[in-house]
C-alpha positions in Angstrom: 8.4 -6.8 9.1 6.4 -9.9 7.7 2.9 -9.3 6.1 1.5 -11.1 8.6 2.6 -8.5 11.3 1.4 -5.7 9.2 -1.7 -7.0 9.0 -1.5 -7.4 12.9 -1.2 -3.9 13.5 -2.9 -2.9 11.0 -6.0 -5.2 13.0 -5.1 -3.4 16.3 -4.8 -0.1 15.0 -8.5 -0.6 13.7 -9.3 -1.8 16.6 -8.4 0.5 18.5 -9.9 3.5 16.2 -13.3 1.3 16.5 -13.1 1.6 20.3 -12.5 5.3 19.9 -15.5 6.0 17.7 -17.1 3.5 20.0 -16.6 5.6 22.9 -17.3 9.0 20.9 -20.9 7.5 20.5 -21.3 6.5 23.8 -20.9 10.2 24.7 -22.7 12.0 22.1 -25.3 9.5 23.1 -25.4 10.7 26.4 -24.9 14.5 25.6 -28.2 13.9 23.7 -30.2 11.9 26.4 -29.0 15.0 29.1 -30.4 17.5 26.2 -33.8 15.5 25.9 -34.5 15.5 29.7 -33.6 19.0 30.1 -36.0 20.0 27.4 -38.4 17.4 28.8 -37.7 17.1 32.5 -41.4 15.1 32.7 -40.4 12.5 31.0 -36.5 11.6 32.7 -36.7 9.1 29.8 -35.8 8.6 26.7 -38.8 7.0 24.8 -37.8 3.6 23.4 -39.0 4.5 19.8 -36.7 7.7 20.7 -33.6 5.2 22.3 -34.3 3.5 19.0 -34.1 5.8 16.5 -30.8 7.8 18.0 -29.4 3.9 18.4 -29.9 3.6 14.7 -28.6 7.0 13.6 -25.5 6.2 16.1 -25.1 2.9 14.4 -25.2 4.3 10.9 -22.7 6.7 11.8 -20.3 4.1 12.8 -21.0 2.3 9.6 -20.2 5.5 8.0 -16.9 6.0 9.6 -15.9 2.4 8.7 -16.8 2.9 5.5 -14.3 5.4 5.1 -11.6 3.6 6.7 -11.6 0.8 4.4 -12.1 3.4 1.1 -8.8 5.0 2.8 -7.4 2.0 3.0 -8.4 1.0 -0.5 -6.8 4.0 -1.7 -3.8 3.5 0.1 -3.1 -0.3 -0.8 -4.2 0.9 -4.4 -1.4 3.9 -4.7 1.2 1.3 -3.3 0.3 -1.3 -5.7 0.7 1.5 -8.5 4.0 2.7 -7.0 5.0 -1.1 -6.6 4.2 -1.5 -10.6 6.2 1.2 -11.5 9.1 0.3 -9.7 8.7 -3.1 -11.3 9.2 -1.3 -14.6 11.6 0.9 -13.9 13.9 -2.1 -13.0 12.7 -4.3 -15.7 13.8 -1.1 -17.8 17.3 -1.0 -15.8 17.5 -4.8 -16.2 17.5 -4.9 -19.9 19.7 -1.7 -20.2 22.2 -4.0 -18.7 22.0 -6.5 -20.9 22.4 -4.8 -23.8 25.3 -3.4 -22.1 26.2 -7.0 -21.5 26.0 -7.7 -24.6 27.9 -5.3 -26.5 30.7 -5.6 -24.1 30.9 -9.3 -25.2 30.8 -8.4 -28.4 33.0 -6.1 -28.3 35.4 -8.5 -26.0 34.6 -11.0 -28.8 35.9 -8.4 -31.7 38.6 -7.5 -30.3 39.7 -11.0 -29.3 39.4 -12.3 -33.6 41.1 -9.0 -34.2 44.0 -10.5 -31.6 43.5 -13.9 -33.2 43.9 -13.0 -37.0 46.9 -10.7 -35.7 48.6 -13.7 -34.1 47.9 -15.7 -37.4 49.0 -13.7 -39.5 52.4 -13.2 -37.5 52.5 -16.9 -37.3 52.2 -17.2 -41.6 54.6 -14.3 -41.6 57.0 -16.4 -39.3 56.9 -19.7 -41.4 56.7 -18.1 -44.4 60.4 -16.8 -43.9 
C-alpha cells in the first residue's frame, strides 16, 4: 500500500470519526434544549445568549476531541519512526557483521591460497632441483 493511500484512509477514517462526534453533538445538543424547555416550559426557547454559549461549549468539545486525535496520532507516527530507527540499526549492525565475515573469509581464502601457492613452489624447486 503506497503512502499516498494511507494517507487516504487515514483522511476518511478521520472523517468519518468527525461526522461521528459531529452527530454526538448534534444530539447532546438536543438532549439539552429538551432538558431546558422542560425545566422552562414558558420559554419553548432556547435564549440566543443560551444557543450561544452551549454552541461554543459544543464547539470546544469538538476541538477537544481533535486535539486528541492528532496527539494520538503524533504518538503513533512518533513510536513508528522510533521502531523504524531501530530497525535501521539493527540491520546496519547485521550489515557490518557480514562484512567482517566477508572479510575474514577472504582472508582466510587468500591465506590459504599463498599457503597453496608457496606449496606448489616449493614442489616446483624440489622438481628442478633433482
Amino acid at each position: 500500500m503506497t503512502r499516498l493511500e494511507r494517507q487516504k484512509r487515514e483522511l476518511e477514517r478521520l472523517c468519518e470519526q468527525f461526522k461521528q462526534i459531529t452527530q454526538s453533538n448534534k444530539s447532546e445538543l438536543q438532549e439539552r434544549r429538551k432538558i431546558f424547555e422542560q425545566k422552562e416550559p414558558h420559554r419553548g426557547e432556547i435564549s440566543r445568549s443560551e444557543n450561544t454559549k452551549i454552541t461554543k461549549e459544543m464547539a470546544f468539545a469538538e476541538y477537544q476531541q481533535a486535539l486528541k486525535t492528532l496527539q494520538k496520532k503524533l504518538d503513533e507516527s512518533t513510536q513508528r519512526e522510533n521502531a523504524q530507527k531501530l530497525k535501521i540499526k539493527e540491520l546496519e549492525n547485521e550489515i557490518q557483521q557480514l562484512q567482517q565475515a566477508k572479510n575474514e573469509s577472504s582472508k582466510q581464502k587468500f591465506s590459504q591460497y599463498e599457503e597453496e601457492r608457496n606449496q606448489s613452489n616449493t614442489k616446483l624447486q624440489k622438481e628442478e632441483s633433482h
